[in-house]
N, C-alpha and C positions, 0 to 999 in steps of 0.2 A: 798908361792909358786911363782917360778918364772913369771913373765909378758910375755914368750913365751911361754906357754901352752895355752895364751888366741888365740894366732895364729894359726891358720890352718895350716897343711902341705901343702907343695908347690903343690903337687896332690895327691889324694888318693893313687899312688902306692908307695907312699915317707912311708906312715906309716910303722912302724916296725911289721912285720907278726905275729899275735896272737902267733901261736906256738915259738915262742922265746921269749915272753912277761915273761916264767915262769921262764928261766935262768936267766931272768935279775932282776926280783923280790925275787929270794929264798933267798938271804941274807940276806932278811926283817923276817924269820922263825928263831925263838928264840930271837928275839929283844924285849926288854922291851918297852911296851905300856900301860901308866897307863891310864884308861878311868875316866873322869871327871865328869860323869854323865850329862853332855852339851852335848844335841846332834851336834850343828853347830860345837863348839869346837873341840870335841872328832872327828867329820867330817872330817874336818880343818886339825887338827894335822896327822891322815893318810893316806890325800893327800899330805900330806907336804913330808911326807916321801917313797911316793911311787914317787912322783915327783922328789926327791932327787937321788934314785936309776935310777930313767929311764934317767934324766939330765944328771947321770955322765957314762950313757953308751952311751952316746951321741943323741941329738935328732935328728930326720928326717926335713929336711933343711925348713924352714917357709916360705910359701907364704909372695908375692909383695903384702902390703895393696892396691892397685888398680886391684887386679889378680882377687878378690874373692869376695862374697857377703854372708854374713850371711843373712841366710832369714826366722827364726821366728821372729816376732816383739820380741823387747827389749830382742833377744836372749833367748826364752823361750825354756825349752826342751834340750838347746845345751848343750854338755858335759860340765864340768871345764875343765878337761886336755883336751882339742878339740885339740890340738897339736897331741895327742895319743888317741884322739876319745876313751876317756877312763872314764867311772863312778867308783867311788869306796862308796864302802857298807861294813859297820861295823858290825858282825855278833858275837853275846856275849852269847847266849844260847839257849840250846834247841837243836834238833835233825832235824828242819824243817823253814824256812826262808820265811816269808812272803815278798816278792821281789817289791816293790810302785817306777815304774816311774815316774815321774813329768813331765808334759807338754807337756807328746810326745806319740807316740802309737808305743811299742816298735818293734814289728817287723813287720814295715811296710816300703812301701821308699819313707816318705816322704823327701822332700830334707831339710837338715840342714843347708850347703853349698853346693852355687854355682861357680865353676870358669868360667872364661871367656873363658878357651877351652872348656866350655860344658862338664867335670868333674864335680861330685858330688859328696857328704858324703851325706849318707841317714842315717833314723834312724835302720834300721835294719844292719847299721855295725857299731855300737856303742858295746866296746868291756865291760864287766861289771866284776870288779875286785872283789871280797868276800874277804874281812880278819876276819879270825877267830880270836876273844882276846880269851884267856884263863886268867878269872875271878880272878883264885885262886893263880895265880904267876904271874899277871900281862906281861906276855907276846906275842907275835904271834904267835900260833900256827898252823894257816896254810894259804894260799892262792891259791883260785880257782878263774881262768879266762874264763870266757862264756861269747858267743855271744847271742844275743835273739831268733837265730832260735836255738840253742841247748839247750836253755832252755825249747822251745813249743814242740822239738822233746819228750826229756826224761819227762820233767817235767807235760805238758798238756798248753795251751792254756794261755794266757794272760786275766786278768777277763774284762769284759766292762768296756770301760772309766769312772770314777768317776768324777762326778762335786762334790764338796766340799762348799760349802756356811762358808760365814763371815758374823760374826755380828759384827757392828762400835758402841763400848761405848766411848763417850767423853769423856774431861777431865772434862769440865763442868757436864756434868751427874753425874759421880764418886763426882765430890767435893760438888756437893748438897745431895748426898748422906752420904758420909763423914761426912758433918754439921750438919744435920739431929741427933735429942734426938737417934734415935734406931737405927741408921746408914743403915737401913733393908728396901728398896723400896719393897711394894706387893702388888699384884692385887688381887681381889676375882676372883674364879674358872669361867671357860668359864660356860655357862649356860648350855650347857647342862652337866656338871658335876654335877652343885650345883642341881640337883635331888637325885644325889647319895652319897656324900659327907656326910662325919663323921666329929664333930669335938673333938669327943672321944676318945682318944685311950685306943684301946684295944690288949691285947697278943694277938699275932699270929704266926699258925708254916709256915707260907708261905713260900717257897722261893723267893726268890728275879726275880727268871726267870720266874715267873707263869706271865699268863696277869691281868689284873688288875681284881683284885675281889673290884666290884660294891658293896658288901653289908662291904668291910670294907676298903675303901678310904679316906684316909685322905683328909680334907682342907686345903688348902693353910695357912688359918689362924692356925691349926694345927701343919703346918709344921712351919710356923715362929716358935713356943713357942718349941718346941720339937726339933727343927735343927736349924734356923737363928741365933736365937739370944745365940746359947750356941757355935756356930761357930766363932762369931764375938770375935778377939785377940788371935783363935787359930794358930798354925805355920805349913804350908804344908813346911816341910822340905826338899823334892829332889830338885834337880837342874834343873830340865827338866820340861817344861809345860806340856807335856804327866805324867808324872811321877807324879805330883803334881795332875793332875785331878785323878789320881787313890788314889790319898791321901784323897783327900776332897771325893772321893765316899764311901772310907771305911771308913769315920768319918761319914758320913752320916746314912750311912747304921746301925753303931754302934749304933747312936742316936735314928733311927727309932726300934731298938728294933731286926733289923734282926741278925741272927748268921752266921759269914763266917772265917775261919780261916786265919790265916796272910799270911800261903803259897798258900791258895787256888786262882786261878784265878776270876778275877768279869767278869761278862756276857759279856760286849760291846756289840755292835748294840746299834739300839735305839727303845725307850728310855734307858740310862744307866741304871735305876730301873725300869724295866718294870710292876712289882706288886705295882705300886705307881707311876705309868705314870707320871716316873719323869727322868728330863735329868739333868746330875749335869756339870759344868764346871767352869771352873777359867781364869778369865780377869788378865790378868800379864803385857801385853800392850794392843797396842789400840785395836787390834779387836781379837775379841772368834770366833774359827775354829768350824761350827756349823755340818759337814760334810759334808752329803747326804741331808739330810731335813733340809728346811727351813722353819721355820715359818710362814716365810714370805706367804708362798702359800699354802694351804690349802690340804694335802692327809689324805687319810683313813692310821693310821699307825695298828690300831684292826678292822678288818671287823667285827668278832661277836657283837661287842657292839657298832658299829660304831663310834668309838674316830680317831680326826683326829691330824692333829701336832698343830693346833686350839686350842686343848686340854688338849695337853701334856704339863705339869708343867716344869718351866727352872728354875733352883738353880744355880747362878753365883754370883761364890764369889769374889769379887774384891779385888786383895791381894797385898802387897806392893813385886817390884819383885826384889828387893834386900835383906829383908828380911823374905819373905814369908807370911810374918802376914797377917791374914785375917781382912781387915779395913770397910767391907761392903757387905751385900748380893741386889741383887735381886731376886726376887721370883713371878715368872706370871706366867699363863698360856699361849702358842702361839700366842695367836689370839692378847695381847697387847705388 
């Protein structure tokens, strides 16, 4: 994408007026777009091409690098096209678009840019492009342009900001693990688990979304012999670390004995196996996207039986991410 999209228009009324954005995009409907299963890629590649359409219909004239000030730190929040104060979202299936701003609070004004005439870009005129792929012939089949208040008109409201927590595994961690006879780092259960804990396994018709039934909970030790160690040189095949964490949930899940079909959707929220207070994830680089809860800080996630994140088991399989191979688990509960 061209290096003038990181510039700002010379003043907000330079931007080209939403209502013309869809003449100048509709030649992009019926254009082949193969998706790679990469999210930043697949990204990438449909900015490239929307930037290409709005480039050669001419852009709105770029602010004097001394005219303007970008003002979230290290540009957080700010568009890519900030030229055309424009986001663009890859929409591939389904009837219903779950919409995740990053950094910003979508219709609000806060300021993005400042000019030195006292002109702003706020976030609530950040303009958001939708392109529909159609899966089955690989092409574009449509594009809708919305701003954020027309999304909270028809749509409903924008959810509560989300903090998202990281967890940092070294490389040293990984390659003590790596070296390791079992390749398998695990902790025994928080204590207040090992009350309840089995190291038995027994049939069960559970499903996967119940909360944890206490009288048939696996042990950590359990889950090594049963999942770790039959994980260890399996290959999470998609290309995408989203994609790859629903792989290794439904290996999981197969190992533990549950029944879920291949088209059926898995629960999310947390824990990811809630009937086995267990979160599953995959280290691809250096740090695992932990969400909402942290570990690190101690909440109630089950009021009834009082289990906290303290408690809840973490499955992180450490995968080579060029080719998938799973070369290492850890397996704790929270609190280590």
């Amino acid at each position: 994408m061209d290096k003038a999209f990181k510039i700002p228009p010379k003043s907000p009324a330079h931007l080209t007026d939403t209502k013309e954005l869809p003449e100048i995009l509709k030649g992009l409907i019926g254009k082949e777009f193969k998706l790679t299963g990469k999210t930043r890629t697949d990204g990438t590649n449909i900015r490239k091409l929307i930037a290409n359409e709005l480039f050669t219909n001419g852009l709105p004239e770029g602010a004097i690098e001394n005219e303007f000030e970008i003002v979230p730190p290290r540009k957080k929040g700010v568009p890519k096209m900030l030229r055309e104060l424009i986001d663009t979202y890859i929409v591939t299936t389904g009837t219903s678009y779950n919409l995740q701003v990053w950094n910003r609070i979508p219709n609000c004004k806060t300021v993005l840019v400042r000019y030195d005439s006292g002109a702003m870009l706020k976030c609530n005129e950040v303009r958001y492009v939708f392109v529909k792929i159609d899966r089955e012939n690989n092409k574009i089949a449509s594009i809708v342009i919305l701003t954020a208040d027309y999304v909270e008109t028809h749509f409903g409201k924008f959810g509560k900001p989300t903090i998202k927590h990281q967890l940092l595994i070294s490389n040293k961690a990984r390659n003590q693990i790596y070296t390791s006879e079992s390749k398998i780092l695990s902790f025994h259960d928080s204590k207040k688990l090992s009350y309840y804990i089995t190291d038995t396994y027994g049939k069960h018709n559970n499903s996967i979304a119940n909360e944890p039934n206490l009288q048939n909970l696996y042990s950590i030790g359990l889950l090594v012999e049963m999942v770790a160690k039959k994980l260890i040189g399996r290959v999470l095949q998609s290309n995408s670390t989203k994609n790859r964490g629903q792989a290794l949930e439904r290996m999981t899940l197969e190992l533990l004995g549950y029944e879920i079909a291949v088209n059926k959707n898995l629960i999310g929220g947390f824990p990811d196996i809630p009937n086995q207070l267990l979160e599953v994830k995959v280290q691809d680089a250096q740090t695992v996207d932990l969400g909402r809860f942290s570990p690190e800080k101690e909440e109630i996630v089950f009021e009834e039986n009082n289990l906290t994140t303290f408690d809840v088991r973490y499955l992180i399989a450490l995968t080579d991410p060029k080719t998938g191979i799973i070369e290492g688990i850890i397996l704790a509960p929270g609190e280590n």
